[in-house]
N, C-alpha and C positions, 0 to 999 in steps of 0.2 A: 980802439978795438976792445979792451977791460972795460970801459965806460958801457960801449954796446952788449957786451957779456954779461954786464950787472944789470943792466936795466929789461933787458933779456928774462935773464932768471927772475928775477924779480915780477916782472909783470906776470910768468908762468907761477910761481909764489903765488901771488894774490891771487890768478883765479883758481886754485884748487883750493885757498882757504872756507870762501863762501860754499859750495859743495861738501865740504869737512864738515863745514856748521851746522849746515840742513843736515846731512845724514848724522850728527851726532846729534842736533834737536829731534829726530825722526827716535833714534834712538831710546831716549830718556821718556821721549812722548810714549811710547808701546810698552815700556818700562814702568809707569806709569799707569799705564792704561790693564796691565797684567798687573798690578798691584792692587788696583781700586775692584779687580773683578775678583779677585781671591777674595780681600777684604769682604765683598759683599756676597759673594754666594757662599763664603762663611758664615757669615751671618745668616744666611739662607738656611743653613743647620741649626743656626740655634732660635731661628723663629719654630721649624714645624715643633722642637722641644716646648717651644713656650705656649705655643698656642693649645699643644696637646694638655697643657697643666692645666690653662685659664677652660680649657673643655672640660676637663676631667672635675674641678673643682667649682666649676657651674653646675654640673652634676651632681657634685655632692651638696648641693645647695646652701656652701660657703661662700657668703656678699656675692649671692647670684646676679644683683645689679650691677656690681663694681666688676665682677670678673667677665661679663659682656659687653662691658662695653670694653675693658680692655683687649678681647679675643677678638671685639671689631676692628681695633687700632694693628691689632697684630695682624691678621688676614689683610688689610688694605696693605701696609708693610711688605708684607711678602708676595703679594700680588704687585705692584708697582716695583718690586726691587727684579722680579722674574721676569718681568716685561723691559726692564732694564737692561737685562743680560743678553736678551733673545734679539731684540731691538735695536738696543744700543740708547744710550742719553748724553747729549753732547754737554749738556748741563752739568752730567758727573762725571764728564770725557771718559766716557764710556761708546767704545765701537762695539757692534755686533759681533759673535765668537770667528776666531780669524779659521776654525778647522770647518771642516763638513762633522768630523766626527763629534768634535763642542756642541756643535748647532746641533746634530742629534740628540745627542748625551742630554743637554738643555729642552729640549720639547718633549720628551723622554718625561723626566724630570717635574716640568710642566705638564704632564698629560695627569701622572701621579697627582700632583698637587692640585688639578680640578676636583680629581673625588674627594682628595679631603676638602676642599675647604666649602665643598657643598653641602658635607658635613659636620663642618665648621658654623656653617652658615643656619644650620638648623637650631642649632642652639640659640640664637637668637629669638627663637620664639617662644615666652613662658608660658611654661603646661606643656611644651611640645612634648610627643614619644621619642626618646633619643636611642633607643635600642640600638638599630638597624644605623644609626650616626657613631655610635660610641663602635658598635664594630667594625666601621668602617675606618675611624681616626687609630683605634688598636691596628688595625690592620698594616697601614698605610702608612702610619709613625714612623716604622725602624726600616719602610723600604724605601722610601722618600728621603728622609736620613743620608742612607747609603747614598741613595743616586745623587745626590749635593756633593756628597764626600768624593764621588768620582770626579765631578766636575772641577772642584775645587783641582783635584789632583791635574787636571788636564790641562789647568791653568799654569800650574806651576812647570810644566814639561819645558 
């Protein structure tokens, strides 16, 4: 009868441990996965800053060559990290945002980040007129900024 009692509990034992494991690797995986999305739409802040310098000091026509092609490297960065968010990249175990409200907040965000970086993109071409680009990146800096910092924030909830 103890013999049957033990082997009882025991075999109830072992099948709740594999169910434990999955929901604690489920766990650690979303933990994980809410880590690497902070980290990088952090990041996402401090690209539209950088990009906004490498514009601004193309403009002033300090190493106009060197600071466009780095403002290219930034723009592709920040376009591939945005589309990463929205998307998801299983490559940086990265899922798509788990809210409705993320996924807005993010396209949001991403709508902002079209205007700049189209004029972003103008600077690339020497001799262009950048007026109507340089007001647009003033513009769009410190609201774009913000809307990163929300997201960031909604990560962390």
């Amino acid at each position: 009868m103890r013999l049957a009692l033990f082997v009882g509990a025991l075999a109830a034992a072992l099948t709740l441990i594999p169910g434990g494991t999955v929901e604690a690797a489920q766990s650690v995986s979303q933990e994980a996965d809410a880590k690497n999305k902070i980290n990088l739409s952090g990041r996402q802040r401090m690209l539209t800053q950088k990009a906004s310098k490498e514009f601004c000091t193309n403009l002033a026509g300090v190493d106009a060559p060197g600071y466009r092609t780095s403002l290219k490297g930034t723009v592709s960065l920040f376009q591939d990290s945005m589309v990463a968010l929205l998307l998801g990249d299983p490559s940086q175990n990265i899922v798509p945002p788990y809210t409705t409200e993320l996924r807005i907040q993010l396209q949001y965000a991403s709508e902002l980040w079209l205007q700049m970086r189209d004029a972003l993109d103008a600077a690339q071409d020497e001799g262009a007129d950048l007026a109507e680009a340089t007001e647009i990146v003033a513009g769009q800096n410190d609201t774009l900024l913000a809307e990163m910092n929300k997201a960031v924030g909604m990560y962390s909830q």
